[in-house]
N, C-alpha and C positions, 0 to 999 in steps of 0.2 A: 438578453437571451434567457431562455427559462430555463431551469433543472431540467436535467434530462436519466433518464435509469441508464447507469452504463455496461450492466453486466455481460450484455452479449457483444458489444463493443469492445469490453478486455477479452471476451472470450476469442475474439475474431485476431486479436493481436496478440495472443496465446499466451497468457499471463497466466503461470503458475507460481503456488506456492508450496514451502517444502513443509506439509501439514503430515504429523504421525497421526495413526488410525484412532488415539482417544481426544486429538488436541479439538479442542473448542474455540475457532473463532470468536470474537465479541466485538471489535470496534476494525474498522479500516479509514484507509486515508491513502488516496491515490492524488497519485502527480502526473499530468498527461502533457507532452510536448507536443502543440497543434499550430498546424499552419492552416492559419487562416486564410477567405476566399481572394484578397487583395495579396495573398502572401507571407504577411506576416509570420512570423513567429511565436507564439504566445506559449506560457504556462499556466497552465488550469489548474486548481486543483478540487478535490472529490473527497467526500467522507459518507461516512457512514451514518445516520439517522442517531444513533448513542453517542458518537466523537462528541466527547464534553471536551473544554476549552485545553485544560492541563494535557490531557490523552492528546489531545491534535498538537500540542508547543510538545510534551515530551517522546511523541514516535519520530518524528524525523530527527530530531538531538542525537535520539538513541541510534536510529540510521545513519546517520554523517559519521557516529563513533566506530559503527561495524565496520563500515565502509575504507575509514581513515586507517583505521586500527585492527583490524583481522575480529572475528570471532570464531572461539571453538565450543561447540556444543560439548555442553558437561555432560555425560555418561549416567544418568539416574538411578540407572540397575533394573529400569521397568522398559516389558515390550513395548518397543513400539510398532 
């Protein structure tokens, strides 16, 4: 199967993120749960053009830690 552009794909399945008005995006890495036309069940996954090796093994690390372990956003002192 070929690569395919997924953005109006996650748009359709309403995928947001909690981005303040200066944060800058730079790399993603998406996980997609598809069932396939026989049924199956499959996990894909999806990156961004920039995902160098380290950034793709250390975002989902860091996600299974939030996930496992709670995160509280620290406070900077600047608007968001």
């Amino acid at each position: 199967m070929a690569d395919q552009k997924i953005g109006p794909l996650l748009d359709s399945l309403g995928l947001t993120a909690d981005l303040g008005a200066g944060d800058l995006p730079t790399d993603a890495l998406v996980l997609m749960k598809v069932i396939k036309q026989d049924g199956a069940v499959a996990l894909i996954k999806g990156k961004s053009e920039s995902l160098d090796w380290i950034t793709g093994l250390g975002m989902p690390t860091a996600a299974l830690e939030v996930e496992n372990a709670g995160y509280e956003r620290v406070d900077t002192g600047e608007d968001e």
